[in-house]
C-alpha positions in Angstrom: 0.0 0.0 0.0 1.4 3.4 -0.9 2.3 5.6 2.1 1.2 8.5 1.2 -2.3 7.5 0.2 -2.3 5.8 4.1 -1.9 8.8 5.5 -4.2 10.9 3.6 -7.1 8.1 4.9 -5.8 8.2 8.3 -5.7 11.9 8.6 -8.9 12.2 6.6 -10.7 9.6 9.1 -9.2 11.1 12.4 -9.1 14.8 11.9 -12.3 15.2 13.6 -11.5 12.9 16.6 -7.7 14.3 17.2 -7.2 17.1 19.6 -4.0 19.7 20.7 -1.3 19.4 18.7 -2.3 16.2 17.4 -5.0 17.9 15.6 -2.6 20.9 14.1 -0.2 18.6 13.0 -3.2 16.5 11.2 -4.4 19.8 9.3 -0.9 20.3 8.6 -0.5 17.1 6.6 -4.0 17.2 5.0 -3.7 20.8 3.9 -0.3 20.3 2.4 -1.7 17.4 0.5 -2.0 18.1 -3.5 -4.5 19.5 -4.5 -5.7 20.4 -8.1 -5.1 23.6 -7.6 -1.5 23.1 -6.5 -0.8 20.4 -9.0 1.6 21.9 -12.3 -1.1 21.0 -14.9 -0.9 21.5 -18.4 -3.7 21.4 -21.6 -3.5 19.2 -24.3 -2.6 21.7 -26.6 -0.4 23.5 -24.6 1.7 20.2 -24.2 1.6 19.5 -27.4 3.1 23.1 -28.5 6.0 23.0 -25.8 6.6 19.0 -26.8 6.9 20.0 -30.6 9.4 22.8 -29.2 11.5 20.2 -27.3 10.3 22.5 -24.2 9.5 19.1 -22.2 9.3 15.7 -23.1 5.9 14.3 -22.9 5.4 10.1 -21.8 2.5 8.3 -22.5 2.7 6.0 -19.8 -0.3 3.8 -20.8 0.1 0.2 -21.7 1.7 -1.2 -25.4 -1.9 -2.1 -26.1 -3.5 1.2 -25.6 -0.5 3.3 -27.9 -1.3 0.3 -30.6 -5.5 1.4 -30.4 -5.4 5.3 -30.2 -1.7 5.9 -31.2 0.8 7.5 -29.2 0.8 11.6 -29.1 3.4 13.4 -31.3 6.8 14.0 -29.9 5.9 11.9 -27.0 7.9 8.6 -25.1 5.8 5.6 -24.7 6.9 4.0 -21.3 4.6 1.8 -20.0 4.2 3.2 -16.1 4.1 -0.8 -15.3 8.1 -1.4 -16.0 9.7 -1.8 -12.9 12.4 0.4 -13.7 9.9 3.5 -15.0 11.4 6.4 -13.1 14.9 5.8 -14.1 13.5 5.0 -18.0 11.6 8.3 -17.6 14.4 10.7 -16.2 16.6 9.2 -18.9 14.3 9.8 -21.6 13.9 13.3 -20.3 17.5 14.0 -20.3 17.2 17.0 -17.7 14.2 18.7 -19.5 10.6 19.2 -17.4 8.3 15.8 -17.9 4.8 16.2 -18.8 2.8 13.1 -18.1 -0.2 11.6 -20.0 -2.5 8.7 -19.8 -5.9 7.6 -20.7 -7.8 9.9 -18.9 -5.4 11.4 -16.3 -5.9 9.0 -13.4 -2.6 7.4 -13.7 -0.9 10.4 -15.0 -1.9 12.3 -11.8 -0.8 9.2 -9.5 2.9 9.2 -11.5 2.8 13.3 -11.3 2.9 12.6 -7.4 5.1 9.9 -7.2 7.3 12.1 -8.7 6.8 15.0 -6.3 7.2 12.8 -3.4 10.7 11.6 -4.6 11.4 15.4 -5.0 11.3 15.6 -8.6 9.8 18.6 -9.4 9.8 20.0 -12.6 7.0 17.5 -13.9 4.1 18.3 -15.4 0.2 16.3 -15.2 -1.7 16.7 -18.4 -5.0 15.3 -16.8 -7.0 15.3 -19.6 -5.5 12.8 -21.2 -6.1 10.9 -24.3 -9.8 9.8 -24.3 -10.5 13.4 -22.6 -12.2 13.4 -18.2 -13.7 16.0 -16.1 -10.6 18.7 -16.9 -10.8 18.5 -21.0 -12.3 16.6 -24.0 -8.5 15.1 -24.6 -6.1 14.6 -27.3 -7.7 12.6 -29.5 -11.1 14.5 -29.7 -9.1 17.6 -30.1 -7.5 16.3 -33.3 -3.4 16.5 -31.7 -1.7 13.9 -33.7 -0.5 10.9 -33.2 2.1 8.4 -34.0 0.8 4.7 -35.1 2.3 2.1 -32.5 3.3 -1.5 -33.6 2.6 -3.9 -30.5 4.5 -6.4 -31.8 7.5 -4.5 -32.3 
């Protein structure tokens, strides 16, 4: 089980039932928790521009089966988020240069965006739209971005 998400439950759970400094040091964790309005967020098109400028490189970190049906996005690095060895593929592939996350429909993305954070990596970016488009966008694919065909069986 993830750590972090533990204590967000815990402190979520307890806050009301914790008292003195218990209690501030609870609001103290939940509060500095990410939020969506704290999180480095960027639109499809927006990553899209700064990826064709080699501004940040953007993974797809969706599985070999979901590049091969929609594609991968232009300029982007397929890394499948499962690998065991994802963060160290990722900062290679990024070289130094800001990351910019994307996934289906910016569940994952946002879980790997604070991952990142957590190890102190900082200079990523969440693009929480995503592919197939959620609550923060209609997506990549509905707003025409291109793609790059993916072979699965290469």
């Amino acid at each position: 089980m993830n750590t972090s998400n533990t204590r967000r439950v815990l402190t979520r759970r307890n806050f009301l039932t914790l008292g003195g400094a218990a209690a501030v040091t609870a609001t103290a964790v939940f509060l500095a928790w990410p939020t969506e309005a704290t999180s480095q967020r960027l639109t499809v098109e927006d990553t899209h521009q700064k990826a064709a400028k080699g501004e940040i490189v953007l993974i797809d970190i969706r599985r070999p089966d979901e590049w091969a049906r929609s594609g991968v996005p232009e300029h982007a690095i397929p890394i499948d988020m499962r690998r065991k060895d994802f963060f160290e593929a990722a900062t290679a592939a990024a070289k130094g240069k800001p990351i910019a996350l994307i996934c289906a429909r910016g569940v994952r993305s946002r879980r790997v965006y604070q991952n990142f954070h957590a190890s102190g990596l900082t200079n990523v970016f969440d693009v929480p739209e995503g592919m197939l488009g959620s609550s923060a966008g209609p997506g990549w694919l509905s707003k025409g971005l291109p793609t790059v065909t993916y072979d699965i069986d290469r």
